[in-house]
C-alpha positions as CSV (number, residue, x, y, z in Angstrom):
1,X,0.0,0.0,0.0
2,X,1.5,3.4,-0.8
3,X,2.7,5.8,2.0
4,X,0.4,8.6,2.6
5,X,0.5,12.0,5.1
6,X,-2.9,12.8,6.4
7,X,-4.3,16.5,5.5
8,X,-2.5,18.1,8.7
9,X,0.7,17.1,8.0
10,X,0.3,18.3,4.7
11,X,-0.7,21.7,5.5
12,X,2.2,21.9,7.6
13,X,-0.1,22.0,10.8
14,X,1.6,22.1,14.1
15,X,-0.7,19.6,15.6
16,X,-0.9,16.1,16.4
17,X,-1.1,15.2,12.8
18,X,-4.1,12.5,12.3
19,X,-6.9,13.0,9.8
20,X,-10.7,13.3,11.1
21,X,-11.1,9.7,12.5
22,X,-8.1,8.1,11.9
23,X,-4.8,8.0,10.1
24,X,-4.5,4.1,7.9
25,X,-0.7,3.0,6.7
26,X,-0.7,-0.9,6.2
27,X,-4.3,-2.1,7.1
28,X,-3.1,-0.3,11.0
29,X,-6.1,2.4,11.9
30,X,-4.7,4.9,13.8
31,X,-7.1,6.5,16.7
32,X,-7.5,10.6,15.9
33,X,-5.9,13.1,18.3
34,X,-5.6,17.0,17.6
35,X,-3.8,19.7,20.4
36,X,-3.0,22.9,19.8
37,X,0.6,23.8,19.0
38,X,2.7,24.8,22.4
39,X,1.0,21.6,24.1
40,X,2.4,18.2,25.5
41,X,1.4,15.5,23.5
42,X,0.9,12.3,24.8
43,X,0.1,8.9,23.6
44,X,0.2,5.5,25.0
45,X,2.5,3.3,22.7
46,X,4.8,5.3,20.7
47,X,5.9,8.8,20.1
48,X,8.2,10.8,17.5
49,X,9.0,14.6,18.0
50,X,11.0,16.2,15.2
51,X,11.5,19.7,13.3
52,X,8.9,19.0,10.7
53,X,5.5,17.8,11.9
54,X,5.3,16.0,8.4
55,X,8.2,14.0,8.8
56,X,7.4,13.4,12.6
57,X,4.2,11.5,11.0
58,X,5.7,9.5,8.7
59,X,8.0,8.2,12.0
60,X,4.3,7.7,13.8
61,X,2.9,5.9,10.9
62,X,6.1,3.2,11.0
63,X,5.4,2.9,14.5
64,X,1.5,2.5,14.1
65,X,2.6,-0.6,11.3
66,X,4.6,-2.4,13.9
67,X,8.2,-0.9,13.3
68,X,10.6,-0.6,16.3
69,X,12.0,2.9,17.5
70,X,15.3,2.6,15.3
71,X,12.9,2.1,11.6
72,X,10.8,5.1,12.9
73,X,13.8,7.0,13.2
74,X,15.0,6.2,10.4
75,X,12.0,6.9,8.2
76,X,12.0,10.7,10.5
77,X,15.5,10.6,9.2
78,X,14.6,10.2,5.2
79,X,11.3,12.2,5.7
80,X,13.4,15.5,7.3
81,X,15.5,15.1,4.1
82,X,12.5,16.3,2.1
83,X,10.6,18.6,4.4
84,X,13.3,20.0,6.2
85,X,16.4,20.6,4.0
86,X,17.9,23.1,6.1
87,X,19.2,20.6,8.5
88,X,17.7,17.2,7.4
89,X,19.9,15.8,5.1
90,X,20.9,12.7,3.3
91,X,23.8,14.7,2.2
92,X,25.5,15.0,5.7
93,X,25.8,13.0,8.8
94,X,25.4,12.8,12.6
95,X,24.7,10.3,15.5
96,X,22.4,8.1,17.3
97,X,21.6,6.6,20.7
98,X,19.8,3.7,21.0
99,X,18.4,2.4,24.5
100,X,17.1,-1.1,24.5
101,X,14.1,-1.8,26.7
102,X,16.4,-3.8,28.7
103,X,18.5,-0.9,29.6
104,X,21.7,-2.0,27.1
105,X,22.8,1.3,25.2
106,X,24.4,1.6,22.3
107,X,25.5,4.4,19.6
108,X,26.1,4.8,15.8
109,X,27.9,7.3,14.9
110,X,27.7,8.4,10.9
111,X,29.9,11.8,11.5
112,X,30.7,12.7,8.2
113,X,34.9,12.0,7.5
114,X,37.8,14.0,5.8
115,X,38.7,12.7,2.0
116,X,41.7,10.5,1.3
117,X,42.9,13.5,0.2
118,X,42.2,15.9,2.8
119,X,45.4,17.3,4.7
120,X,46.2,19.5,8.0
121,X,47.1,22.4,6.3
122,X,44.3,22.0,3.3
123,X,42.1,25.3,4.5
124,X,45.4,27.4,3.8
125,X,45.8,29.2,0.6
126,X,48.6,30.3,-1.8
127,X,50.7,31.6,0.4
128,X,50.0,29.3,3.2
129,X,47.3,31.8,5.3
130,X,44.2,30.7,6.7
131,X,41.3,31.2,4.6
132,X,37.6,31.1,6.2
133,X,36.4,31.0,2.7
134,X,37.7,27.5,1.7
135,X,37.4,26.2,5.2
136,X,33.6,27.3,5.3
137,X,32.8,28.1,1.9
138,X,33.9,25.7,-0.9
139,X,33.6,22.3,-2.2
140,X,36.5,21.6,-0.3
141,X,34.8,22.5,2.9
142,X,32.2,19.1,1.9
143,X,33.4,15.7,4.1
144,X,32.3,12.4,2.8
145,X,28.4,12.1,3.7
146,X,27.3,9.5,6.6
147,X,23.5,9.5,7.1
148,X,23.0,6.6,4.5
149,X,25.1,4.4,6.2
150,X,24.4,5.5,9.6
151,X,20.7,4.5,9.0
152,X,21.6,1.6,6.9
153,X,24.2,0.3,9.9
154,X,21.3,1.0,12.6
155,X,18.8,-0.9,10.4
156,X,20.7,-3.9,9.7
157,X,22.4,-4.4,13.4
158,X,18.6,-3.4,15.3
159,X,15.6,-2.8,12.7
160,X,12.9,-4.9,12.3
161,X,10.6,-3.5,9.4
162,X,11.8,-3.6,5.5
163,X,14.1,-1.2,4.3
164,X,12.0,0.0,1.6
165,X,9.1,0.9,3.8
166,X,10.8,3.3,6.1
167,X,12.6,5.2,2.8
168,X,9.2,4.9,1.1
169,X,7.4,8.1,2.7
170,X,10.5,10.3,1.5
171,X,10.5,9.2,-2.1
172,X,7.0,10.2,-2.1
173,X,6.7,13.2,0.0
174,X,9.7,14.2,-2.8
175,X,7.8,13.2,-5.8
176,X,4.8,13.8,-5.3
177,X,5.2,17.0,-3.5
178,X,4.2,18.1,0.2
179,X,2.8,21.5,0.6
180,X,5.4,24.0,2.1
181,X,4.8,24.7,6.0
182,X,5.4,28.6,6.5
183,X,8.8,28.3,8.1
184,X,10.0,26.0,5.2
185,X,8.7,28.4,2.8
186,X,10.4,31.7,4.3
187,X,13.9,30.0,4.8
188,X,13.7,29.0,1.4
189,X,12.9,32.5,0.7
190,X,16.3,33.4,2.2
191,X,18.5,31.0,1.3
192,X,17.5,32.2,-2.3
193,X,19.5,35.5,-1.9
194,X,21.6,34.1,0.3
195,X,23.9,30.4,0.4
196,X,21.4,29.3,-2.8
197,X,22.5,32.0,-5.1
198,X,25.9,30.8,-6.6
199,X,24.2,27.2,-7.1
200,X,22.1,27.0,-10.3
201,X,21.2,23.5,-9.2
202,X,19.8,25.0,-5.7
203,X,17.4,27.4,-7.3
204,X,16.4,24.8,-9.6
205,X,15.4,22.7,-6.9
206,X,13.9,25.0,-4.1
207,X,12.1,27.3,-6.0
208,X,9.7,28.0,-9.5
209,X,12.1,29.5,-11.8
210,X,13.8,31.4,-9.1
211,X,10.4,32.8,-7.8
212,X,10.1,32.0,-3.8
213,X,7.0,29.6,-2.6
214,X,4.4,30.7,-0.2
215,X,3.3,28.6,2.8
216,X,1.1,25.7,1.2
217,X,2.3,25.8,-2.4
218,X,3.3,22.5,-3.3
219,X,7.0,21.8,-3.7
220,X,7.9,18.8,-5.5
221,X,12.2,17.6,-5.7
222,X,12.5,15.2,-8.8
223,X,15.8,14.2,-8.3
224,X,15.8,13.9,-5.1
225,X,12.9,12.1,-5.2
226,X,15.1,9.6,-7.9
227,X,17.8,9.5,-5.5
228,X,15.9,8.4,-2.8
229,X,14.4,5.5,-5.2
230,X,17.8,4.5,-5.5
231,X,18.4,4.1,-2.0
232,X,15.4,2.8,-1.4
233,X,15.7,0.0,-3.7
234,X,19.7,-0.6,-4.1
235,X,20.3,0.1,0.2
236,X,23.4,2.3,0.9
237,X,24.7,1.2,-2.5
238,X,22.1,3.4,-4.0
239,X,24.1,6.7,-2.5
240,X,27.5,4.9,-2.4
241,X,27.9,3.5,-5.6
242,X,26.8,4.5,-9.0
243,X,24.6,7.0,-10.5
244,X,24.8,9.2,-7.0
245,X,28.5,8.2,-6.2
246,X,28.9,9.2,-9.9
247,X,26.9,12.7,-9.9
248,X,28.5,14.0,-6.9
249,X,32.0,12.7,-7.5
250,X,31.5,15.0,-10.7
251,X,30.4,18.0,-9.3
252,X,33.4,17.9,-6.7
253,X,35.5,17.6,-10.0
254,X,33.8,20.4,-11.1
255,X,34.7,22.8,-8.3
256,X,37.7,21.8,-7.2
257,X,36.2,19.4,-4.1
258,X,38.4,16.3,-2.9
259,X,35.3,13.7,-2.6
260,X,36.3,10.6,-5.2
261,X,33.9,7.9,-6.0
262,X,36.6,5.6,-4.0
263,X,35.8,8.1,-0.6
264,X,32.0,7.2,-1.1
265,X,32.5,3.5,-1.6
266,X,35.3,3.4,1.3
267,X,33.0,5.3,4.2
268,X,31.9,3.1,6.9
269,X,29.6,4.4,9.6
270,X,30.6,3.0,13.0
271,X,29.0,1.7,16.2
272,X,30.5,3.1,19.0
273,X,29.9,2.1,23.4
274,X,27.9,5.1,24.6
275,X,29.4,7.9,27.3
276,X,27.6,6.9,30.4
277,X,27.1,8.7,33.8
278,X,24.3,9.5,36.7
279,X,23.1,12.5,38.2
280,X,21.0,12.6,41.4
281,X,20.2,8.7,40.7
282,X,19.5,9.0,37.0
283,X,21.3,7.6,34.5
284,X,22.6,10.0,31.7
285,X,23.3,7.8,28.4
286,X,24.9,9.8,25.7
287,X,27.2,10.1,22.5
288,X,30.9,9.6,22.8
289,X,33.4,11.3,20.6
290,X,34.0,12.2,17.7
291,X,30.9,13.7,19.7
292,X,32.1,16.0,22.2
293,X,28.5,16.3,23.8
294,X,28.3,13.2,25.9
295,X,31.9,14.1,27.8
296,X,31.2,17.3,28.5
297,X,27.5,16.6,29.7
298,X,28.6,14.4,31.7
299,X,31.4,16.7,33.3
300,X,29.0,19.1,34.1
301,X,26.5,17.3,35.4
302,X,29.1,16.0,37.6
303,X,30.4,19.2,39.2
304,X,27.1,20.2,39.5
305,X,25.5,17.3,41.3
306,X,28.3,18.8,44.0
307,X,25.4,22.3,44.7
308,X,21.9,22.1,45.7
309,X,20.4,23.7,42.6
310,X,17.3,23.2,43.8
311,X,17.5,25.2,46.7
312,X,19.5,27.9,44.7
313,X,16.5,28.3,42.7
314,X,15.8,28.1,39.0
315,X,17.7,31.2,37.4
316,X,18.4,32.5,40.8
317,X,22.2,34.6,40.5
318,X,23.6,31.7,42.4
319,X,22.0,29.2,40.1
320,X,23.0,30.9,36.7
321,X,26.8,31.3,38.4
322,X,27.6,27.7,39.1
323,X,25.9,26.6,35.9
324,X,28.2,29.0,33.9
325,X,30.9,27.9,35.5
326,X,30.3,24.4,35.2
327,X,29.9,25.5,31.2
328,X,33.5,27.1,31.5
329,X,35.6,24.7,32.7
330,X,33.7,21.6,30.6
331,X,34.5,23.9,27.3
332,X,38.0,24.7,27.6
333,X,38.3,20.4,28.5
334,X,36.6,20.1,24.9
335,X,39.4,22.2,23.3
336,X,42.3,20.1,24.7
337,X,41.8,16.9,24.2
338,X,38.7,15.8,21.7
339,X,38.4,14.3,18.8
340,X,37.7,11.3,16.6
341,X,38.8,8.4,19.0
342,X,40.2,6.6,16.0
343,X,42.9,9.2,15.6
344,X,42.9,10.8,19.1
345,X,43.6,9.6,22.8
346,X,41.6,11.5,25.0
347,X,41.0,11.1,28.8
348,X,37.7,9.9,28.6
349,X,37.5,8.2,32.0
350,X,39.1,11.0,34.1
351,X,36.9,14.0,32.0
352,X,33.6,11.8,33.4
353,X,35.5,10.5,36.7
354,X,33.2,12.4,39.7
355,X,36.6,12.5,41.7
356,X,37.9,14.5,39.0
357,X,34.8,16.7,39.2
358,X,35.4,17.3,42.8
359,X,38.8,18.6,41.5
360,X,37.0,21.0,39.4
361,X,34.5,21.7,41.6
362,X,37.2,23.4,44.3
363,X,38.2,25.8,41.0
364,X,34.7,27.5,41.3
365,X,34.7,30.5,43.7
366,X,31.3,31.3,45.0
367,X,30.0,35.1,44.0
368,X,33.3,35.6,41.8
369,X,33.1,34.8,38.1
370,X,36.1,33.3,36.9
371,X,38.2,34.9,33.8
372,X,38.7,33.2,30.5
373,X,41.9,34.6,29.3
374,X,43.1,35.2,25.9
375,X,46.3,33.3,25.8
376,X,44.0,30.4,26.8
377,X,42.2,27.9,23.8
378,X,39.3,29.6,21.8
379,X,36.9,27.9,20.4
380,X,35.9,27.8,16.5
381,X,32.9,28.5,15.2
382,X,30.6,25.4,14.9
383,X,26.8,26.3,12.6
384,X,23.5,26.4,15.0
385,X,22.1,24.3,11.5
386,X,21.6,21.3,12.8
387,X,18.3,19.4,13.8
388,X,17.3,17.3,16.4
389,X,14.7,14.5,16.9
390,X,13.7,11.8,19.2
391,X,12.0,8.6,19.3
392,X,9.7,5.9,21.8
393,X,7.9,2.6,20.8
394,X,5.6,0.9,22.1
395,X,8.3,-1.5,23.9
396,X,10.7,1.0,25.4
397,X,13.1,1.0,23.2
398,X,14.4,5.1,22.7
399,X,16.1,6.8,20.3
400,X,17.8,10.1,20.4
401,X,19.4,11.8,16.7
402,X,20.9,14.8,16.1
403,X,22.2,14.9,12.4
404,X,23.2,18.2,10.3
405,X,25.3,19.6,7.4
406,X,26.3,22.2,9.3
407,X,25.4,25.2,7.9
408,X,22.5,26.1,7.2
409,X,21.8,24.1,3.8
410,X,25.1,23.0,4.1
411,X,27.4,24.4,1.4
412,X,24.3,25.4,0.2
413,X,25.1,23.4,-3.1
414,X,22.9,21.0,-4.2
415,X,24.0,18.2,-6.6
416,X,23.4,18.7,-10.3
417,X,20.8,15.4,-11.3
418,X,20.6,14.5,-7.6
419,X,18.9,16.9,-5.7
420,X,21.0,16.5,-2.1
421,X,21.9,19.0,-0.4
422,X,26.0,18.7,0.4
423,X,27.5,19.5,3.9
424,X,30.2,22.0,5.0
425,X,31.6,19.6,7.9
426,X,35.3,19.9,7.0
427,X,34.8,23.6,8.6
428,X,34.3,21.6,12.1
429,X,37.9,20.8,11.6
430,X,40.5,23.3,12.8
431,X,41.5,25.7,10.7
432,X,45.5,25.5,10.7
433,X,47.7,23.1,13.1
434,X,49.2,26.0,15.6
435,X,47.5,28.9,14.7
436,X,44.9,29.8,18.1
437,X,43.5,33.4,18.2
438,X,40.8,35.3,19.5
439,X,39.0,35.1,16.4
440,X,37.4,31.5,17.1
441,X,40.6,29.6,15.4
442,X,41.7,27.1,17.1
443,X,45.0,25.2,16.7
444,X,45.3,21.9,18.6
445,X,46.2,18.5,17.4
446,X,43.3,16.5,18.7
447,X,41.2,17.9,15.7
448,X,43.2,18.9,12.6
449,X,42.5,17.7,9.3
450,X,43.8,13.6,8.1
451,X,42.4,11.3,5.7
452,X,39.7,9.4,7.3
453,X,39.3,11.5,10.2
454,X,35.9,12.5,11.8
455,X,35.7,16.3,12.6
456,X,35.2,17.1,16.0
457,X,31.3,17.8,16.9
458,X,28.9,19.9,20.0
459,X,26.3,17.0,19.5
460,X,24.5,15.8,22.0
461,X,21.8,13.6,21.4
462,X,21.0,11.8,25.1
463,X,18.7,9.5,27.0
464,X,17.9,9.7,30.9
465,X,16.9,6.1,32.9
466,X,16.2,5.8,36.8
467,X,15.9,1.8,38.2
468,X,16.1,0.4,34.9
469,X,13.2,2.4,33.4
470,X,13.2,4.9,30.2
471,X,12.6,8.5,31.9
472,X,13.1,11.2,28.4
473,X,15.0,11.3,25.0
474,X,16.4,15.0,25.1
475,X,18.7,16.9,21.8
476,X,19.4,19.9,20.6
477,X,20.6,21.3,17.4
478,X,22.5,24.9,17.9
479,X,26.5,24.2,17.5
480,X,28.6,24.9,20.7
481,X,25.2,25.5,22.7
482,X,23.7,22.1,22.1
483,X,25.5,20.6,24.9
484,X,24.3,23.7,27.4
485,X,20.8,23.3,26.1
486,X,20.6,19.6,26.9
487,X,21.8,20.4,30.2
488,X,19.6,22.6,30.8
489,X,16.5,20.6,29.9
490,X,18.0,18.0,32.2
491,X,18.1,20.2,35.3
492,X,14.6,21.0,34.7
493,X,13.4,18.2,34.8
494,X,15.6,16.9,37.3
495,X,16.5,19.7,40.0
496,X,12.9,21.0,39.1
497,X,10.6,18.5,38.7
498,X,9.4,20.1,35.2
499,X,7.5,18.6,33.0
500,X,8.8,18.3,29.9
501,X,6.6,21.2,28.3
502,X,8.3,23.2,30.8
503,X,11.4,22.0,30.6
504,X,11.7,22.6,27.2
505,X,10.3,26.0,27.1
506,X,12.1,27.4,29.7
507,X,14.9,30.2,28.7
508,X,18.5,29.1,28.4
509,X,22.1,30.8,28.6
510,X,25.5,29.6,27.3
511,X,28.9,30.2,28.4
512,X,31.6,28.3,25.9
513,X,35.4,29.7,27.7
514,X,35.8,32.0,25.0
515,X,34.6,34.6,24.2
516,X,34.1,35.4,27.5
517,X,30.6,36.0,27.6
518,X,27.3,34.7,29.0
519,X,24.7,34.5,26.2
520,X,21.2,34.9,27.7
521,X,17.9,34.1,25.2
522,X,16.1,37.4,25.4
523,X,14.2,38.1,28.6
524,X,15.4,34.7,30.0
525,X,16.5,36.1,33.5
526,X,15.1,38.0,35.9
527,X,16.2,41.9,36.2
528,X,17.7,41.3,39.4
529,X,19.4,38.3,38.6
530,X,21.3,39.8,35.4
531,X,22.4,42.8,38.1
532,X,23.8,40.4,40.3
533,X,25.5,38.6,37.7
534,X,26.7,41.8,36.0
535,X,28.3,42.8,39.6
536,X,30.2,39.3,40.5
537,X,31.9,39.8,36.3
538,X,29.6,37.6,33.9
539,X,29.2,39.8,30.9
540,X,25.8,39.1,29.4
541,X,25.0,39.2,26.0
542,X,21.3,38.9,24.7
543,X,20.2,36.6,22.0
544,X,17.6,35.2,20.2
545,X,16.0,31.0,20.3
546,X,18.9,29.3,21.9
547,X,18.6,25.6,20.4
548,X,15.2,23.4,19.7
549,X,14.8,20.3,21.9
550,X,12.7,18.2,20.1
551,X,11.7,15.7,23.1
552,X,10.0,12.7,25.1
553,X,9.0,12.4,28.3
554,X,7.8,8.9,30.0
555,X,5.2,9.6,32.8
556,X,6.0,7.5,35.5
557,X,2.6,6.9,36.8
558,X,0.5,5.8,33.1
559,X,3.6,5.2,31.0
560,X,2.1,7.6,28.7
561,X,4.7,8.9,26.0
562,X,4.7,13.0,26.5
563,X,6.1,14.4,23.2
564,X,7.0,18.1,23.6
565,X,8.5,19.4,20.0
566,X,10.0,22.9,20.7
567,X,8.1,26.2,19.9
568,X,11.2,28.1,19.0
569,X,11.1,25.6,15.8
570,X,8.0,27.3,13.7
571,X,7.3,23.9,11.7
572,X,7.8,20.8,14.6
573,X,5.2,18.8,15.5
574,X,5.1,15.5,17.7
575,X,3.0,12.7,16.4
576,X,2.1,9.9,18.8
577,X,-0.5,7.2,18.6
């Protein structure tokens, strides 16, 4: 039976997206449920939460047709390929977590790698100088794409449904069109002028002859929608090898990228033991490196579980202090000694040791802020355009995704005959071996540029357990803040007993070493808290949406799945049933 959305998630709705009476995929009847955007959802068996409320369906209706949590995600995966090109992408990579209902963990990591030819000193140019432009901006900037083989790995090692069913949905919602949500249609509006405009291919393929849509014009990607045939029906060989591997292997020829047909066919997405720690009696399950998210969340957490937050009270001065300084000192551990673990011994054990915590702890000076100096490691940029999305069944099993291409759109490039977007990820790398500076380069070892080497990454997707039992799937896009914004849904919800609604809601801050600032969402403290902070030396620097965390909550009582998709993200929806 061929896929089909029901009339909400077409229109882009931010509801619970069921038709009047019920939603059908596969002879399963699916019982209607509407809320209004800004609520909890909940449902009793299974629940996805993503950026696009039509590709958070097409994860409900796998789950409705008796697919485990990793097919749903994987379908979510494909569908935000479609409906959400500014982060979902077939064209880039990321990671996974994967809780079992018997409490094993486990991780796949599909981090986009360097080419064969790739080299420490490749973003340099003539002379040998940095340049931000090819490091950022050029088709050498693209690293080998992972999501195919990520989802393929995840399916073949824990899915249960065919492959063809959960890449299905995206080959149609490609050909046959979806009608453009609002938020969809006013990025695309932007990216015309903007990353879009140098790529005849990109214009070709988000817009009608170079005209902009409108929220609810239909927008239909032939070849995408061929490309996703291809893997549909050939598995990862369908991007690996041939007619893709051959298309995008030409267009790096074309504009001087490194990506050979031999770098597709060689990449292998790996499965990696998850970083694991507690706080308070809960069990944090996260992403290891070439994540960096999982260490430092962990770090935190630890120094933190040393203060009754609670008792501080939420965004009290003394609460926002230790935080921040918890922040601080997990950053500038980040900087030294990350990177992809296949290239890179770091001190995993001691960075998420609570005795070294306790060492860290005794660093933080109560009602003093402490100084991040210049001679000390600044961080590099990392893009906020990345997307997040989690996942229940009806059995337990959870899984947490955070994928990207970095930028937003990537390169902004989208391959001539295949309709992908390509990645940026090679500027996650550091920009030249030595050369540190207060403009966001950052010099160490750990993270230059090899052949084969995974780029260093802020992503955090993560999974909280107490006694054995599934408590929340938490993630964040937002570069360098994702790991602050999953720790900050994770003391709400801990120290605060929110609910997840709340939890995600609530404002956030983000302090990353350098620059030495602490970045506050807009009106997200108090008047008096920000004066006490400003006193004891924590610049504050307003900002807009800090992250979108996209997540599940379990209610202990009823079990019911709670599916909170975040309002800062104008087209996510959570679809449950």
């Amino acid at each position: 039976m061929p896929f089909r959305l029901s009339r909400a998630a077409h229109a882009g709705a931010l509801v619970l997206p069921f038709v009047a009476g019920c939603s059908q995929l596969g002879g399963v009847k699916v019982p209607a449920t509407e809320l209004v955007s800004g609520a909890s959802v909940s449902a009793p068996h299974g629940m996805v939460v993503s950026a696009s409320t039509i590709a958070s369906e097409a994860g409900r209706n796998v789950l409705a047709d008796g697919g485990n949590a990793v097919d749903a995600a994987i379908a979510t995966g494909f569908a935000l390929a479609v409906t959400y090109p500014v982060a979902g992408n077939i064209g880039g990579g990321g990671f996974m977590v994967i809780r079992f209902p018997d409490g094993r963990a486990t991780t796949i990591d599909f981090r986009e790698m360097a080419p064969q030819a790739a080299s420490p000193t490749m973003f340099t140019d003539s002379a040998g100088n940095y340049s931000a432009r090819i490091h950022h901006d050029s088709h050498r900037s693209v690293g080998v794409p992972g999501t195919v083989a990520g989802f393929e790995l995840a399916h073949r090692k824990y899915g249960s449904a065919p492959w063809s069913r959960l890449v299905d949905p995206a080959v149609q919602l490609a050909g046959n069109g979806f009608a453009a949500p609002q938020g969809l249609a006013q990025s695309l509006d932007r990216a015309l002028g903007g990353s879009f405009k140098d790529f005849p291919a990109s214009i070709a393929a988000y817009s009608k002859s170079g005209q902009p849509y409108v929220g609810g014009e239909t927008i239909r990607q032939p070849d995408l929608a061929r490309t996703l045939t291809r893997i549909r029906d050939q598995g990862r060989d369908g991007f690996y090898k041939g007619e893709t591997a051959r298309l995008l292997a030409e267009d790096m020829r074309q504009h001087g990228g490194l990506i050979t047909e031999g770098d597709l066919a060689k990449y292998e997405a790996k499965e990696r033991a998850p970083i694991r720690g507690s706080y308070r009696g809960y069990e944090i399950i996260s992403m290891p490196p070439p994540s960096s998210g999982g260490v430092a969340l962990v770090e935190m957490l630890n120094i933190l579980e040393g203060y009754p937050l609670e008792a501080a009270g939420h965004d009290s001065p003394r609460y926002v202090h230790l935080v921040t300084e918890a922040m601080r000192r997990a950053f500038i551990d980040r900087a030294r000694y990350l990177g992809d673990p296949d290239f890179t011994r770091a001190p995993i054990a001691r960075l998420t040791d609570k005795l070294y915590a306790d060492d860290v702890r005794h660093t933080i000076i109560p009602g003093r802020a402490s100084k991040s100096e210049p001679s000390d490691l600044v961080l590099r940029h990392e893009s906020d355009q990345t997307t997040h999305y989690s996942v229940v069944d009806a059995n337990g099993m959870a899984v947490s995704v955070t994928y990207t291409l970095e930028n937003g759109y990537g390169l902004g490039a989208v391959v001539p005959g295949a309709g992908f977007l390509l990645n940026n990820e090679m500027g996650d790398f550091n920009g030249k071996p030595g050369v540190t500076d207060t403009t966001g380069l950052i010099g160490t070892e750990p993270n230059v540029a090899m052949p084969g080497k995974r780029m260093l990454s802020s992503m955090t997707p993560t999974i909280i357990a107490r006694q054995g039992k599934l408590v929340a799937v938490v993630g964040s896009p937002g570069g360098r803040t994702i790991i602050n914004t999953v720790l900050q849904v994770i003391l709400n919800q801990i120290d605060f007993k929110m609910g997840i609604r709340d939890a995600v809601d609530a404002k956030r801050f983000h302090h990353q070493w350098l620059p030495d600032r602490l970045y506050v969402e807009r009106d997200g403290l108090p008047p008096a808290t920000v004066d006490s902070l400003a006193a004891i030396g924590h610049p504050i620097t307003w900002t807009n949406a800090q992250g979108t965390a996209h997540s599940i909550r379990i209610d202990p009582v009823t079990g019911m799945r709670q599916g909170a998709a975040d309002t800062r993200d104008k087209d996510a929806g959570a679809a449950g049933y």
